[in-house]
C-alpha positions as YAML, in Angstrom:
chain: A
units: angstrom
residues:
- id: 1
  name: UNK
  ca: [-15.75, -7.62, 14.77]
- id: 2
  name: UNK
  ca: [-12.32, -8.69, 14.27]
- id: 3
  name: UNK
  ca: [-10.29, -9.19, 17.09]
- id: 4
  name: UNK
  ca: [-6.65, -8.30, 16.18]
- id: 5
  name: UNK
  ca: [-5.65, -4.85, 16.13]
- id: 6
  name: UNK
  ca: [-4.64, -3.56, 12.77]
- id: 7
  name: UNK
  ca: [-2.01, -0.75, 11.89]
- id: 8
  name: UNK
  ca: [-2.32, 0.59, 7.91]
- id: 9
  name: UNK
  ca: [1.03, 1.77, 6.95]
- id: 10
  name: UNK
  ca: [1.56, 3.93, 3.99]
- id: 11
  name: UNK
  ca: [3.52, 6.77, 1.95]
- id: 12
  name: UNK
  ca: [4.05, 7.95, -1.18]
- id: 13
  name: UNK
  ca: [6.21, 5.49, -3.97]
- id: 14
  name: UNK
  ca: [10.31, 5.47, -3.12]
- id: 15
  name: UNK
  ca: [9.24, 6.32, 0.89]
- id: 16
  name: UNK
  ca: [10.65, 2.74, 1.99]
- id: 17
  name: UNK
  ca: [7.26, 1.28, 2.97]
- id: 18
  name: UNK
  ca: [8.35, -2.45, 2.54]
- id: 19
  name: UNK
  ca: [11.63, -1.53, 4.54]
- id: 20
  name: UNK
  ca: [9.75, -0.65, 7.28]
- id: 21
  name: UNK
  ca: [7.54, -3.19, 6.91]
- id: 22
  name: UNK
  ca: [10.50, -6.03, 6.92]
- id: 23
  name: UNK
  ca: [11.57, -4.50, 10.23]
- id: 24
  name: UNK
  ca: [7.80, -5.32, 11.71]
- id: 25
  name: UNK
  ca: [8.12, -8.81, 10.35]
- id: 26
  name: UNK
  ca: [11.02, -9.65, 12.14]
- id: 27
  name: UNK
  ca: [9.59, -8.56, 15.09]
- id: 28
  name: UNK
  ca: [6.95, -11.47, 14.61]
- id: 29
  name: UNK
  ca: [3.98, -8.91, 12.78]
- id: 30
  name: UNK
  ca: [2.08, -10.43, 9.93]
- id: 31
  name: UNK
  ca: [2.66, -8.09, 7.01]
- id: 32
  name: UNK
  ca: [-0.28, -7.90, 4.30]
- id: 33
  name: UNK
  ca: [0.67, -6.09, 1.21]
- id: 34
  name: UNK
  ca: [-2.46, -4.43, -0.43]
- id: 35
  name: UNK
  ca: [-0.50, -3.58, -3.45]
- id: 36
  name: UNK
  ca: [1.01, -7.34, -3.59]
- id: 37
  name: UNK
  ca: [-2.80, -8.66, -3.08]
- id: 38
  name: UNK
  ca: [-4.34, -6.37, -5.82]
- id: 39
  name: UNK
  ca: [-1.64, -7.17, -8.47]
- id: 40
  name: UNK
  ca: [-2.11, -11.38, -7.38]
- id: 41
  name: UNK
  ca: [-6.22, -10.49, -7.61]
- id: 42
  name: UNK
  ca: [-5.83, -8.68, -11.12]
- id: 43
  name: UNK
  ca: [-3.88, -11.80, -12.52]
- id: 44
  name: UNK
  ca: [-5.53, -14.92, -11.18]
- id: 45
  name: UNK
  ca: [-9.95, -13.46, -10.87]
- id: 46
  name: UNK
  ca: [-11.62, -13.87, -13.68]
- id: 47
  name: UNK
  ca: [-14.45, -11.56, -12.53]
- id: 48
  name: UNK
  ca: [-11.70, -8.69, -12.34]
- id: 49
  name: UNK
  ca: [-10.25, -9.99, -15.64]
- id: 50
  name: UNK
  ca: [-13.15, -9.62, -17.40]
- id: 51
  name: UNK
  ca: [-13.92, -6.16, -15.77]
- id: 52
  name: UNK
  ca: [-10.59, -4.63, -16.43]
- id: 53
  name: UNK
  ca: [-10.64, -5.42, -20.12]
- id: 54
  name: UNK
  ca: [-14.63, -3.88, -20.34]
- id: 55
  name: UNK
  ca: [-13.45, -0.98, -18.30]
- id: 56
  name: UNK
  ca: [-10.13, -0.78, -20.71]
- id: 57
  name: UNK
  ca: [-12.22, -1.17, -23.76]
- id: 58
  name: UNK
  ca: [-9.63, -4.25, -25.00]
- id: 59
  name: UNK
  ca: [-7.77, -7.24, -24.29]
- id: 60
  name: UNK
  ca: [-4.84, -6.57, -21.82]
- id: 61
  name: UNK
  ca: [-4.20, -9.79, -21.28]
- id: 62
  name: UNK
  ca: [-2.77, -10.86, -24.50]
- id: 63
  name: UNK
  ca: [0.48, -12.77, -22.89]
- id: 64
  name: UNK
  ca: [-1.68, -14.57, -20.19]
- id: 65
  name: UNK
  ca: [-0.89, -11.57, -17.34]
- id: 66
  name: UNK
  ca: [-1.90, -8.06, -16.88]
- id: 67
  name: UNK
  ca: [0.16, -5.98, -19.24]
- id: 68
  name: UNK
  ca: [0.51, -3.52, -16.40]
- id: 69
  name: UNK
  ca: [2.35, -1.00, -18.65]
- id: 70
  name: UNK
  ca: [-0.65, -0.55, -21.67]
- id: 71
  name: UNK
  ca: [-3.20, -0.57, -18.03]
- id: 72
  name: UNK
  ca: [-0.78, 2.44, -16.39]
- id: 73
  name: UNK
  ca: [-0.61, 4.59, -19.32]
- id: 74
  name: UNK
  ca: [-4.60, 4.22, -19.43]
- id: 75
  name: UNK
  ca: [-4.47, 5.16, -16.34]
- id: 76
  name: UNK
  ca: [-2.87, 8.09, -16.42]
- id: 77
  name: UNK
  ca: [-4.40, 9.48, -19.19]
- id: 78
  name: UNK
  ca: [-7.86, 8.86, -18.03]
- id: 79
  name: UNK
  ca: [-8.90, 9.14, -14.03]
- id: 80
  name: UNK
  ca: [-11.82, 7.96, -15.20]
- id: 81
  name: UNK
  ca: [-10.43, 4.53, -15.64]
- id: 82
  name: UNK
  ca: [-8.17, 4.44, -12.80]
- id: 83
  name: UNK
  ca: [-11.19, 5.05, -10.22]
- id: 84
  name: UNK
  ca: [-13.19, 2.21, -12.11]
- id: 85
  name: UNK
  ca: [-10.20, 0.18, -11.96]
- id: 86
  name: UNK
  ca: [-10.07, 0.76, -7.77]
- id: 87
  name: UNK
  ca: [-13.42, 0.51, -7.47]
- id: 88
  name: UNK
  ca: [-13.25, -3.16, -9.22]
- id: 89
  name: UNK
  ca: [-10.24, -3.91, -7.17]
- id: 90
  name: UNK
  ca: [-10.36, -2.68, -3.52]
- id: 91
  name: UNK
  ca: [-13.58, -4.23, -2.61]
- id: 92
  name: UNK
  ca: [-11.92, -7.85, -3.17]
- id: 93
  name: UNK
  ca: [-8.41, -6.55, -1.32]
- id: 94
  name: UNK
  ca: [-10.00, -5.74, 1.59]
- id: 95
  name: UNK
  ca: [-12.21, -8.95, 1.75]
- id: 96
  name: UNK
  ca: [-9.33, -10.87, 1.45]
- id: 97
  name: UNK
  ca: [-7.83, -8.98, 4.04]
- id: 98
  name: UNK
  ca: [-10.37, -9.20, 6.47]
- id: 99
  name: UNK
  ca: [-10.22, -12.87, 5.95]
- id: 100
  name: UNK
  ca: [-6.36, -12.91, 6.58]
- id: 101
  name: UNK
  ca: [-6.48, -11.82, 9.40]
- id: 102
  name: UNK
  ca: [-8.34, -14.13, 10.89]
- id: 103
  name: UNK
  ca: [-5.57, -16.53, 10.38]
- id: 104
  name: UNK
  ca: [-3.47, -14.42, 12.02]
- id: 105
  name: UNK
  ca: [-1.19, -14.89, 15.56]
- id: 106
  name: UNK
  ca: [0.63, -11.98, 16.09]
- id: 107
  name: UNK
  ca: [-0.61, -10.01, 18.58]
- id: 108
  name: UNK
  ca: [-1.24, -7.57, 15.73]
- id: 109
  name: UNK
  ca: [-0.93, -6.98, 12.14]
- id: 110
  name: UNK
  ca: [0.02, -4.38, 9.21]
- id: 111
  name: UNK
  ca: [-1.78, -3.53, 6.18]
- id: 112
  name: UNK
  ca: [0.76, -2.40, 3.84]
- id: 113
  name: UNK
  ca: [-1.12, 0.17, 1.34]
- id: 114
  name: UNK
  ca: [0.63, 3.02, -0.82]
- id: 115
  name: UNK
  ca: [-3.00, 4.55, -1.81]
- id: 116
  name: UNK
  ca: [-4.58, 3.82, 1.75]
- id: 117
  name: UNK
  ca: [-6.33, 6.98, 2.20]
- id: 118
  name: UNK
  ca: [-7.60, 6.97, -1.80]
- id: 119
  name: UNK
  ca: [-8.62, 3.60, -1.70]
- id: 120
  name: UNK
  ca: [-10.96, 3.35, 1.54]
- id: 121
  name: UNK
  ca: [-8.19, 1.16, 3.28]
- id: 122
  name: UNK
  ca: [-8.23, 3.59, 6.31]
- id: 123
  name: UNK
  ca: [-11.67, 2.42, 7.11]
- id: 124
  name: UNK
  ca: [-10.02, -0.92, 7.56]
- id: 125
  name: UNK
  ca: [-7.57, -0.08, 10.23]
- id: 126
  name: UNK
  ca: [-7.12, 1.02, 13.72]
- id: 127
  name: UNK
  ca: [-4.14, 3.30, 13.86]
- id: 128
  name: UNK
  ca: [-1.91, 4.52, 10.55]
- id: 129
  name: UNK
  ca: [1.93, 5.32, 10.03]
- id: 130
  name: UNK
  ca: [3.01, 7.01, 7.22]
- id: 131
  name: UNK
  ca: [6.37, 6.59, 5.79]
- id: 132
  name: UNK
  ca: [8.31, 9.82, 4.29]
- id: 133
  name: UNK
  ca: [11.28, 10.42, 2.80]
- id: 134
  name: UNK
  ca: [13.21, 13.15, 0.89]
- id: 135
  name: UNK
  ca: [11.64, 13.75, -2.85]
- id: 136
  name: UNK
  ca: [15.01, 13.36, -4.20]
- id: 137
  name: UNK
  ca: [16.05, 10.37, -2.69]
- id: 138
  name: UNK
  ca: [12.66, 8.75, -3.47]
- id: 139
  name: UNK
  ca: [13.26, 9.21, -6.81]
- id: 140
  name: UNK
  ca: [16.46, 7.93, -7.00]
- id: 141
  name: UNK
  ca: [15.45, 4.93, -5.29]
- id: 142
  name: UNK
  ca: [12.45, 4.12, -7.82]
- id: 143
  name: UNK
  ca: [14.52, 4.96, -11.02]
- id: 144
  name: UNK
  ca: [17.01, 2.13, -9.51]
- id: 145
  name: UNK
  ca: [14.26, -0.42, -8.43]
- id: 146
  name: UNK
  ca: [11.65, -0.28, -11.44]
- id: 147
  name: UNK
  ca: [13.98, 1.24, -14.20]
- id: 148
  name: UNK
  ca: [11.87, 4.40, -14.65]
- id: 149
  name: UNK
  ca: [12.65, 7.73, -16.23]
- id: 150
  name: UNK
  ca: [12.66, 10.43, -13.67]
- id: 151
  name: UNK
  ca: [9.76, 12.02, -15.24]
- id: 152
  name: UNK
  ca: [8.03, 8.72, -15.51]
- id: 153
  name: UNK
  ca: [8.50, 8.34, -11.49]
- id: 154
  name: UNK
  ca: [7.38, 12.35, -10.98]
- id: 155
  name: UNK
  ca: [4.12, 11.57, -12.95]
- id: 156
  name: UNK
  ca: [3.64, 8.44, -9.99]
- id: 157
  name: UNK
  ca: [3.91, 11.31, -7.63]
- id: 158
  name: UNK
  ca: [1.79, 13.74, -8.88]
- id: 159
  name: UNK
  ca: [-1.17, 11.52, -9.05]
- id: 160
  name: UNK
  ca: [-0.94, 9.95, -5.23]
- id: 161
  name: UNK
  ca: [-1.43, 12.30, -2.35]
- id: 162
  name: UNK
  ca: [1.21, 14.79, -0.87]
- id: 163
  name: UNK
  ca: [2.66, 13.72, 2.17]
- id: 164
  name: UNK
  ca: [1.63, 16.15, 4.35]
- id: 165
  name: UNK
  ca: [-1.84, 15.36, 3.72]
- id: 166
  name: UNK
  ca: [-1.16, 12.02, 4.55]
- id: 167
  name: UNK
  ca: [1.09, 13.21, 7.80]
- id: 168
  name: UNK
  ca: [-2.18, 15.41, 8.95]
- id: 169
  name: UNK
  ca: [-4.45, 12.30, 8.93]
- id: 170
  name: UNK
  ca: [-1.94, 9.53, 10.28]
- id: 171
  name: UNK
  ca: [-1.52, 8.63, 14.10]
- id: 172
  name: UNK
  ca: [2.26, 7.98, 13.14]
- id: 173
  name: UNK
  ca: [5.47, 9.45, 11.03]
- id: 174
  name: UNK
  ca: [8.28, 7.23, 10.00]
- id: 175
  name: UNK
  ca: [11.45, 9.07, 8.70]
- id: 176
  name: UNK
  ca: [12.86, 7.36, 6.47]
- id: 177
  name: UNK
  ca: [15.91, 9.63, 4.34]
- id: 178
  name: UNK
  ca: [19.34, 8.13, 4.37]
- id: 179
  name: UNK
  ca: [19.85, 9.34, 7.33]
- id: 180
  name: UNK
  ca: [17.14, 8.52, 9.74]
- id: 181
  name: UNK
  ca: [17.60, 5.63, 11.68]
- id: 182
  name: UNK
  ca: [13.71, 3.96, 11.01]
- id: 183
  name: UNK
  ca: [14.57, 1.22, 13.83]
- id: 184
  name: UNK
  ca: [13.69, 3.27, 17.43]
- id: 185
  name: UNK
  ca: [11.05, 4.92, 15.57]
- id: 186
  name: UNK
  ca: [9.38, 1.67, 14.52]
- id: 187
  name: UNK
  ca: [10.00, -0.09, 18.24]
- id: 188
  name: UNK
  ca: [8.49, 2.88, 19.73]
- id: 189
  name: UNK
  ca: [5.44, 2.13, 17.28]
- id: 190
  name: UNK
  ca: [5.28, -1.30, 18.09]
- id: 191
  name: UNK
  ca: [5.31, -1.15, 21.84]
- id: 192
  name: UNK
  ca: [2.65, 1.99, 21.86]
- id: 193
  name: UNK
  ca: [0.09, -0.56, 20.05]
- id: 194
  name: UNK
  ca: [1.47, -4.00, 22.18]
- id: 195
  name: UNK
  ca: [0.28, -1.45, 24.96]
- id: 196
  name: UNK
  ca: [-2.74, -0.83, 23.06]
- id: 197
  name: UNK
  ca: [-3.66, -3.86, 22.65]
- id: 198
  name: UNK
  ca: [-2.85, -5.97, 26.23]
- id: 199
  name: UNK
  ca: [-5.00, -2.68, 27.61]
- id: 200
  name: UNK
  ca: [-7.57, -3.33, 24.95]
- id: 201
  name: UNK
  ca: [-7.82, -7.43, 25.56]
...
């Protein structure tokens, strides 16, 4: 069994996830990104290379990399793809998470997942926050970051899951609109599980 304590935090795409997540890193958390991890395994395994292009039917690799753009508008036209795609995927994420953690010293760590629920990544932790924000200002904050039409970033939405499904199965909310300050919220977090966790040791 492993031995640290391990918080998943999630939300839906423009919530402010990897804000939050720099605020736990200065206070000395090891941060792993799931999303970072799966994009680094897609690239670099040639076991998930080769699957991806079977499962995709063709060569989307062309350049050397991913061409994440031709694999997203599979994707979205086929769920089909996208759950053989996960299925590929995940397995390896959380494996390599497992064995990150291991070479961890904080006296806990984060899982940073926007599809932790979908992809089985809640199995993988002990408590959950999930980060929400307005659906407007999400938008607005995706169409600046990744140069997407606003339709383009509403078809992101519709295929994740709502947030109050995500609220309803989380142990913790972080508010995270323009005008929410995310910083007492996220120290309250943080010395709930340091609690937790000298109680638990």
């Amino acid at each position: 069994m492993n031995p640290l304590f391990r918080l998943g935090i999630t939300g839906g795409i423009g919530s402010g996830k990897t804000s939050v997540c720099k605020v736990f890193e200065v206070l000395g958390i090891g941060v792993f990104s799931a999303d970072i991890e799966a994009q680094k395994i897609m690239n670099n395994d040639m076991v998930i290379i080769r699957g991806i292009n079977s499962i995709a039917g063709k060569d989307l690799y062309i350049d050397g990399s991913l061409n994440r753009t031709e694999l997203a508008s599979l994707i979205f036209n086929d769920n089909n793809i996208l759950v053989r795609v996960n299925s590929l995927v995940h397995p390896v994420v959380f494996e390599n998470f497992t064995k990150w953690t291991l070479m961890q010293s904080s006296p806990y760590v984060i899982m940073e997942a926007a599809i932790l629920f979908e992809s089985g990544g809640s199995e993988f932790v002990d408590r959950i926050a999930t980060v929400v924000a307005p659906v407007e200002q999400r938008i607005k904050r995706v169409i600046q970051r990744n140069k997407l039409s606003q339709e383009q970033v509403m078809d992101r939405m519709r295929n994740q899951m709502d947030d109050q499904e995500r609220i309803n199965r989380s142990d913790f909310v972080i508010q995270n609109s323009e005008n929410d300050m995310i910083i007492p919220t996220i120290l309250k977090i943080h010395n709930e599980i340091l609690t937790l966790t000298n109680t638990q040791s």
